[in-house]
TIRO-148875 format. One line per 2 residues: for each residue x, y, z of N, C-alpha, C. Coordinates in nm, 2 decimals. Layout:
N
X Y Z X Y Z X Y Z  ... .
This chain:
129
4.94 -3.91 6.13 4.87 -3.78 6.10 4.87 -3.76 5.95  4.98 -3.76 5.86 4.99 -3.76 5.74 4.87 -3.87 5.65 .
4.88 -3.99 5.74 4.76 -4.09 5.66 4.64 -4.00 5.69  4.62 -3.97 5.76 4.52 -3.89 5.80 4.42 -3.79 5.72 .
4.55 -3.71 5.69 4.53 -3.57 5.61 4.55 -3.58 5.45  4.57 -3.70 5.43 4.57 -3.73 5.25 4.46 -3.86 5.25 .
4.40 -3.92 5.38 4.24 -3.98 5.34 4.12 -3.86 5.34  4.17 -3.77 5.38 4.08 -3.63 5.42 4.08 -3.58 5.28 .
4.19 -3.56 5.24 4.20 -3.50 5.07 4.14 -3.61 4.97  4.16 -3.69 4.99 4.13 -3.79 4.88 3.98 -3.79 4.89 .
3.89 -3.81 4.97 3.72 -3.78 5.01 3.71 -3.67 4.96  3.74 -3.53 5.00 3.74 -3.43 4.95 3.78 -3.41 4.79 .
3.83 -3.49 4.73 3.82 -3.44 4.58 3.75 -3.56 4.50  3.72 -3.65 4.59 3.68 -3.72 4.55 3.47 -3.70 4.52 .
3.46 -3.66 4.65 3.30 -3.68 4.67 3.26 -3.55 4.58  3.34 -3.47 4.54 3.25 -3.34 4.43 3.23 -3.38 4.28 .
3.35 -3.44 4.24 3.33 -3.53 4.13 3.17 -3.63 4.16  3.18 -3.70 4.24 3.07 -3.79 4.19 2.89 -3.71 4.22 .
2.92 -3.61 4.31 2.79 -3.54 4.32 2.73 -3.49 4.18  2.86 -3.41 4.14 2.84 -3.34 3.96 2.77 -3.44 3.89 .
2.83 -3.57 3.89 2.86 -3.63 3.75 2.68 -3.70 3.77  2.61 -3.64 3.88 2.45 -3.63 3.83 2.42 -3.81 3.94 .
2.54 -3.85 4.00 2.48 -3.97 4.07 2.53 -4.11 4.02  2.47 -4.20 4.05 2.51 -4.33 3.99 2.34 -4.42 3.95 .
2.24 -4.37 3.94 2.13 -4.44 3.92 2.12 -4.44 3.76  2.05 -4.58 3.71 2.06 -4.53 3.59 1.87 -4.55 3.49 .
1.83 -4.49 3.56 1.69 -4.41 3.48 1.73 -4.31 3.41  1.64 -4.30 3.29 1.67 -4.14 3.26 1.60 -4.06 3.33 .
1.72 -3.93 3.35 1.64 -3.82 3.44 1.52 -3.76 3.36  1.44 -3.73 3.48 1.31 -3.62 3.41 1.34 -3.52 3.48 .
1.30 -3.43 3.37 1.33 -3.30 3.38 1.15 -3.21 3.26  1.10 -3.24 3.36 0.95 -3.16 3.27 1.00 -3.08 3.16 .
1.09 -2.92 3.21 1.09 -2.86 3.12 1.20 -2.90 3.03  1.33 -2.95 3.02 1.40 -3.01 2.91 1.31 -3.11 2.83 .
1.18 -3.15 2.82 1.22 -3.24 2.73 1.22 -3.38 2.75  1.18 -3.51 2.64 1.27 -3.64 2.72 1.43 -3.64 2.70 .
1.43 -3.72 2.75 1.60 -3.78 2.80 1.57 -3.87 2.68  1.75 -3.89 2.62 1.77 -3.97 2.53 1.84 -4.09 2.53 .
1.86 -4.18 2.56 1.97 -4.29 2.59 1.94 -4.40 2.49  2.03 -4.52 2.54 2.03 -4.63 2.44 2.16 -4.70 2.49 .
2.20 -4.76 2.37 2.31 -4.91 2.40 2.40 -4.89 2.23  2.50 -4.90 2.20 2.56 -4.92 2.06 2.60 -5.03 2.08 .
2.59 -5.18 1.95 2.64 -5.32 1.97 2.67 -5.33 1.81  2.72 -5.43 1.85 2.78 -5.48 1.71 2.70 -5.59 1.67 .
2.68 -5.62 1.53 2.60 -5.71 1.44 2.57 -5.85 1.59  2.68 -5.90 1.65 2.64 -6.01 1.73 2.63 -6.00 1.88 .
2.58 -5.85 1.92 2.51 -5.76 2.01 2.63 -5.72 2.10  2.72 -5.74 2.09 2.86 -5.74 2.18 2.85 -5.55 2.22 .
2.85 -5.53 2.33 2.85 -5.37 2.38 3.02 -5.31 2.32  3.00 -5.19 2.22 3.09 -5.08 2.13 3.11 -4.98 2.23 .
3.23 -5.01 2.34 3.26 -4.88 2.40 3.31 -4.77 2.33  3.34 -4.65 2.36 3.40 -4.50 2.31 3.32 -4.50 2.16 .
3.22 -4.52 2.13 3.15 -4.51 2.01 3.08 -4.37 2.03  3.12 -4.32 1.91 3.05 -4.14 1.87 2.91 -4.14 1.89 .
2.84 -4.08 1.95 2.69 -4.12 1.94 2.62 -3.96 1.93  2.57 -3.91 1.82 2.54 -3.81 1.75 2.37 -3.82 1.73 .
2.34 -3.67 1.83 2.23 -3.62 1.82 2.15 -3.53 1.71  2.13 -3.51 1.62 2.08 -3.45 1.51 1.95 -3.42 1.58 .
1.96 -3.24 1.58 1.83 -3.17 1.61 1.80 -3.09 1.54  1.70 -3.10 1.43 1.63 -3.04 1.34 1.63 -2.89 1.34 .
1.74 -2.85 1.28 1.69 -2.68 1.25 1.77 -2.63 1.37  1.84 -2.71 1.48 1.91 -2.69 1.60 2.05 -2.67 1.61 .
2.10 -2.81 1.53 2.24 -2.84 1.61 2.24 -2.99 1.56  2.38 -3.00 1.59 2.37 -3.15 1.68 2.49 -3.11 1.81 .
2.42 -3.27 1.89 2.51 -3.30 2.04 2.58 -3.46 2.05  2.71 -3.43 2.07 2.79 -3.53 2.06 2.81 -3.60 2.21 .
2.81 -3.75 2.23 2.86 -3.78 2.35 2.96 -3.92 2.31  2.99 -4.01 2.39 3.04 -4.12 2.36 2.98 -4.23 2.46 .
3.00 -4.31 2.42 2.93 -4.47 2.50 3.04 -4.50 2.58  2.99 -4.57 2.67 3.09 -4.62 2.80 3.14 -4.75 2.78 .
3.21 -4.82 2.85 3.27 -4.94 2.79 3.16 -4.99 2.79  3.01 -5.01 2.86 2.98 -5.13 2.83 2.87 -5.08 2.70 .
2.89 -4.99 2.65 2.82 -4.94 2.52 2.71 -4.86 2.56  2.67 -4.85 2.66 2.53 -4.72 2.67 2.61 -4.57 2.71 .
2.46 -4.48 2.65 2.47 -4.35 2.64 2.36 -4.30 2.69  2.39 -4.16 2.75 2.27 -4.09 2.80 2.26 -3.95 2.76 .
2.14 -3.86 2.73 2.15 -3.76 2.69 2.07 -3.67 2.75  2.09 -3.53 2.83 1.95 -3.50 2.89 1.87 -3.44 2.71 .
1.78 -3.38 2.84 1.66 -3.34 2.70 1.70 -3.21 2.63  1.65 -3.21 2.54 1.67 -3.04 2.50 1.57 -2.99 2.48 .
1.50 -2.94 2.55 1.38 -2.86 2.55 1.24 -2.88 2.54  1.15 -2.87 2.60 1.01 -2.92 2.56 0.96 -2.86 2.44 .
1.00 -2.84 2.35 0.97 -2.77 2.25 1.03 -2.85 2.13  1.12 -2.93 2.20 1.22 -3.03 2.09 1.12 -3.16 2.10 .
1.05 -3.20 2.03 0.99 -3.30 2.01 1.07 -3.43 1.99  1.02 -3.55 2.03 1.14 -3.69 1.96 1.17 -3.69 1.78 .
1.07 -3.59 1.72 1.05 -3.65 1.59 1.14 -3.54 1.52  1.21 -3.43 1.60 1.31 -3.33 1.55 1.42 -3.41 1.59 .
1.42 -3.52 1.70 1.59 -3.57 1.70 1.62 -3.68 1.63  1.70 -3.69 1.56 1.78 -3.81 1.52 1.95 -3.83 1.56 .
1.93 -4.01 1.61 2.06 -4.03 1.65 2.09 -4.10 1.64  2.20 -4.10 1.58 2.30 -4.19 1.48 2.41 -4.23 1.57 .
2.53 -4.31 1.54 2.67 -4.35 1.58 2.75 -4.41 1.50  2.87 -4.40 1.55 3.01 -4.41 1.44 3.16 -4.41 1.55 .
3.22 -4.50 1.49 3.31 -4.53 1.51 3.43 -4.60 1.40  3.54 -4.54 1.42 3.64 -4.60 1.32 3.66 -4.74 1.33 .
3.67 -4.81 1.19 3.63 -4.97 1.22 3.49 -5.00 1.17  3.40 -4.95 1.19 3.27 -5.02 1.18 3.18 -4.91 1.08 .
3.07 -4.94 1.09 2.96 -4.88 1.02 2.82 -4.91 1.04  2.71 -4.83 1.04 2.58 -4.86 1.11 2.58 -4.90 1.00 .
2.45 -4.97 1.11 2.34 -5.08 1.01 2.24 -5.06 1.06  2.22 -5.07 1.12 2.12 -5.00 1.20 2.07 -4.93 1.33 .
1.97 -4.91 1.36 1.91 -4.74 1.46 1.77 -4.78 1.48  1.75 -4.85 1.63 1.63 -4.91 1.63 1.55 -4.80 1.77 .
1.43 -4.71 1.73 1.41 -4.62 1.86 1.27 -4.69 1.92  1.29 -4.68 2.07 1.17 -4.70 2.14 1.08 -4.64 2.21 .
0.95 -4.58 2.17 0.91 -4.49 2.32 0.81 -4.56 2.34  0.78 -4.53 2.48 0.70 -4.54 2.51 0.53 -4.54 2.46 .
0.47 -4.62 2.41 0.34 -4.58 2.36 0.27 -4.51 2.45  0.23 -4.59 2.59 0.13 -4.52 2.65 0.19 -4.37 2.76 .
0.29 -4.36 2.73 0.28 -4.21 2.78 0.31 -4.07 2.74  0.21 -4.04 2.77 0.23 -3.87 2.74 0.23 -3.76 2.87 .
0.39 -3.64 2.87 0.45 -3.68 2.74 0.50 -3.75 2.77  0.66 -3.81 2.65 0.68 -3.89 2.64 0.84 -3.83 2.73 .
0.88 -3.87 2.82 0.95 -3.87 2.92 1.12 -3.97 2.93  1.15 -4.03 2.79 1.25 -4.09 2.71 1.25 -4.17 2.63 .
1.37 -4.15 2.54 1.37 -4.21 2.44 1.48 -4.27 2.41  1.47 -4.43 2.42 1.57 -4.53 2.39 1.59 -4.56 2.20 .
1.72 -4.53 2.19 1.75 -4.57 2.09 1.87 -4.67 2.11  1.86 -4.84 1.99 1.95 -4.86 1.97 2.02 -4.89 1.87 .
2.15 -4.84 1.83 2.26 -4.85 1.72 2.28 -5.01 1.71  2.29 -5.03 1.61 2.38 -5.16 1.54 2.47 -5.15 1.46 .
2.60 -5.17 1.49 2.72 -5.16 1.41 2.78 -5.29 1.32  2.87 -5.30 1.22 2.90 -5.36 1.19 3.05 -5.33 1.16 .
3.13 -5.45 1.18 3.29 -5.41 1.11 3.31 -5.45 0.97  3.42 -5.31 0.97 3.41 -5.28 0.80 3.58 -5.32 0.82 .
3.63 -5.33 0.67 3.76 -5.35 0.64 3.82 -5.50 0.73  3.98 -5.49 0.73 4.05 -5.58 0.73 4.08 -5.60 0.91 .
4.00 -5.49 1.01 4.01 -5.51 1.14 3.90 -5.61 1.22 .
């Protein structure tokens, strides 16, 4: 009975976590009125995936929005607003140890709108690590 009533709890705290956390598919979401979705990859100079990397949204006249990369180095961002255009966001990344080098963005040409936007960071290691 006890096995019972703690596989019952463990489902139970388990299955609201993963409903929240928006699913496990990995498109970016659309969302008409937010806006595109922002995602991408952070690698290092010999493309190796930069887990826990800072990945910073810069929105023109806005804010910025902070997230971090997963171990295998991608990030996702929803939209912020149909009114935020791609060309008000800039998005950088940083991590102690390394330093960009580069920020390569991709959209889509043929759609309008434009419904996300991949960007990728290139890091490189700095100092004696």
């Amino acid at each position: 009975m006890h096995f019972f009533i703690l596989h019952l709890l463990a489902v139970a705290l388990l299955l609201p976590v993963t409903v929240w956390a928006g699913g496990s598919d990995d498109q970016p979401d659309v969302h008409e009125d937010n806006g595109p979705t922002y995602f991408g990859f952070v690698k290092d100079t010999s493309g190796r995936a930069i887990g826990d990397a800072k990945v910073t949204a810069d929105i023109k006249g806005r804010g910025t929005v902070i997230t971090r990369t997963t171990a295998a180095g991608s990030y996702k961002l929803p939209g912020f607003g149909k009114e935020i255009t791609p060309d008000k966001v800039v998005i950088s990344c940083s991590k102690e140890g390394y330093q960009q080098t580069r920020s390569l963005r991709r959209t889509p040409v043929s759609k309008q709108p434009v419904i996300a936007v991949e960007t990728e960071c290139t890091m490189q290691r700095v100092g004696g690590k």
